[in-house]
C-alpha positions in Angstrom: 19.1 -64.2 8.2 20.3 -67.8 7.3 23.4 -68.7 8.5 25.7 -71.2 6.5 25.1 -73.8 9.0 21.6 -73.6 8.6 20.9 -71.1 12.1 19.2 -67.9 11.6 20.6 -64.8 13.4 19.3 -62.3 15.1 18.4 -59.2 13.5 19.7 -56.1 14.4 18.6 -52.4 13.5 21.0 -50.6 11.6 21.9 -47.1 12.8 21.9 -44.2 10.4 26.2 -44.8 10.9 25.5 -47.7 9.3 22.9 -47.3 6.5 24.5 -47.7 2.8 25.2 -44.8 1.4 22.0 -43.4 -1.3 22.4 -41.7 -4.4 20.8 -38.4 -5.0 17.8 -38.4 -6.2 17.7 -38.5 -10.1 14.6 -36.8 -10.6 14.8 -32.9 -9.7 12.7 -31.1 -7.0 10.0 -29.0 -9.0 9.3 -25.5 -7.5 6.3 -23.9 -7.7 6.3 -21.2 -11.4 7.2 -18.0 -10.4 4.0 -15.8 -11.1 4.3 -12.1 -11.0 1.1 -10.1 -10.6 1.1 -6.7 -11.7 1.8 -3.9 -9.0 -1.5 -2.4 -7.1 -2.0 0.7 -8.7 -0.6 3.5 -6.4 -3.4 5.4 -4.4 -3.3 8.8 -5.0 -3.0 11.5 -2.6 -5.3 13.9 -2.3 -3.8 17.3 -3.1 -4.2 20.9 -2.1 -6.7 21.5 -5.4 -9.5 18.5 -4.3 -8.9 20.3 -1.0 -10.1 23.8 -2.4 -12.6 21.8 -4.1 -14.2 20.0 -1.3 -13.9 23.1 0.9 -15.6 25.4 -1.8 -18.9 22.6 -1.9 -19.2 22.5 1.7 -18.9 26.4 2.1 -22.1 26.2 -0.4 -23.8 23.7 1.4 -24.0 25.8 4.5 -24.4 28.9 2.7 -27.5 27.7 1.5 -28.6 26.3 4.4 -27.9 29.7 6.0 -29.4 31.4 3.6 -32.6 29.4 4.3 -32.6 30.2 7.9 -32.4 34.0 7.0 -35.4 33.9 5.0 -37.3 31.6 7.6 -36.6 34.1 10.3 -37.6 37.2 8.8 -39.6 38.5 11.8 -38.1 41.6 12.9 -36.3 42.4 16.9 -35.2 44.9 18.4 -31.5 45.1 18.8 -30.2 46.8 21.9 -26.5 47.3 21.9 -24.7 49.3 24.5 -26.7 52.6 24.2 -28.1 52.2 20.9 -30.9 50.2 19.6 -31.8 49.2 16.5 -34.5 46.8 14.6 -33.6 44.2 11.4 -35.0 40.8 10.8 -33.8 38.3 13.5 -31.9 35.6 10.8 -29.7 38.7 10.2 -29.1 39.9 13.8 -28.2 35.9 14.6 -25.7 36.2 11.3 -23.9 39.4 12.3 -24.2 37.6 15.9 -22.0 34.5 14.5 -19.6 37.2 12.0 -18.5 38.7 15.3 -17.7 34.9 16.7 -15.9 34.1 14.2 -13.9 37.5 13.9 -13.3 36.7 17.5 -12.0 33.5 17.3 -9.5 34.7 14.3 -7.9 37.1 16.2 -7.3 35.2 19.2 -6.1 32.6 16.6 -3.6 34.7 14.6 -2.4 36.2 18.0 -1.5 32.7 19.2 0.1 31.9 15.9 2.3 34.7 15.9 3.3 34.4 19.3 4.6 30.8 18.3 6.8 31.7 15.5 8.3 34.5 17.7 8.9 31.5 20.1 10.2 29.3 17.6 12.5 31.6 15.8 14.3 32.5 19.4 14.8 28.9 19.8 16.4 28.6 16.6 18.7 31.8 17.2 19.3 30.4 20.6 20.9 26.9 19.2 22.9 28.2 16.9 24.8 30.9 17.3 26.5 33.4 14.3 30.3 31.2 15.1 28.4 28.2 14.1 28.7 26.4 17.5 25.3 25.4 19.4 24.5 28.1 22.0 25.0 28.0 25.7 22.4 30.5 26.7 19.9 29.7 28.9 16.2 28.3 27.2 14.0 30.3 25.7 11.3 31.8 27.9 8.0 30.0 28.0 4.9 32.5 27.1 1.5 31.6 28.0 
């Protein structure tokens, strides 16, 4: 900068302190539209009727398949059970083989079921007693 006398001075760098003041800006700040996009369409759960459904198509799946193996095994064996014998087609003796599996495994099943929610239901008597306040008897014995 020029001096009255003619001398130039030397510049100095303003500090923001000493910038002018600016005026807002006059033109506004545009923000991106607002689009809404419809809601994903809720995925439905399966329920206990597509359960049935599937369980019923597989149960014919492998009834058919079984069905096939009975007919491709026809050749009859002789049985020997305890002190009987007897003779039927070998598909059949290897179906009543897999029944009495399965019958097995039920039982043992249902017997282990039971014998949980006899467990559970003296656990539930034995936190809560009939006056309302939570029991102070000792836990509830552990079956195996």
């Amino acid at each position: 900068m020029a001096t009255p006398s003619g001398e130039t001075e030397p510049t100095r760098q303003q500090t923001p302190q000493q910038l002018p003041p600016t005026a807002p800006p006059t033109t506004p700040i545009k923000t991106p539209p607002v689009t809404t996009t419809p809601a994903a369409p809720k995925k439905l759960r399966p329920t206990r009727i597509s359960g049935t459904w599937v369980a019923i198509l597989v149960a014919i799946v492998v009834l058919i398949f079984l069905l096939i193996f009975i007919l491709q095994n026809g050749n009859d064996s002789t049985i020997h059970f305890l002190w009987g014998q007897s003779t039927l087609p070998l598909g059949v003796a290897l179906l009543f083989a897999a029944i009495g599996g399965a019958v097995l495994v039920a039982v043992v099943g249902a017997a282990r079921i039971m014998q949980l929610r006899r467990q559970a239901k003296r656990v539930e008597a034995d936190r809560v007693l009939p006056t309302g306040r939570p029991g102070t008897s000792a836990p509830a014995r552990r079956e195996s």
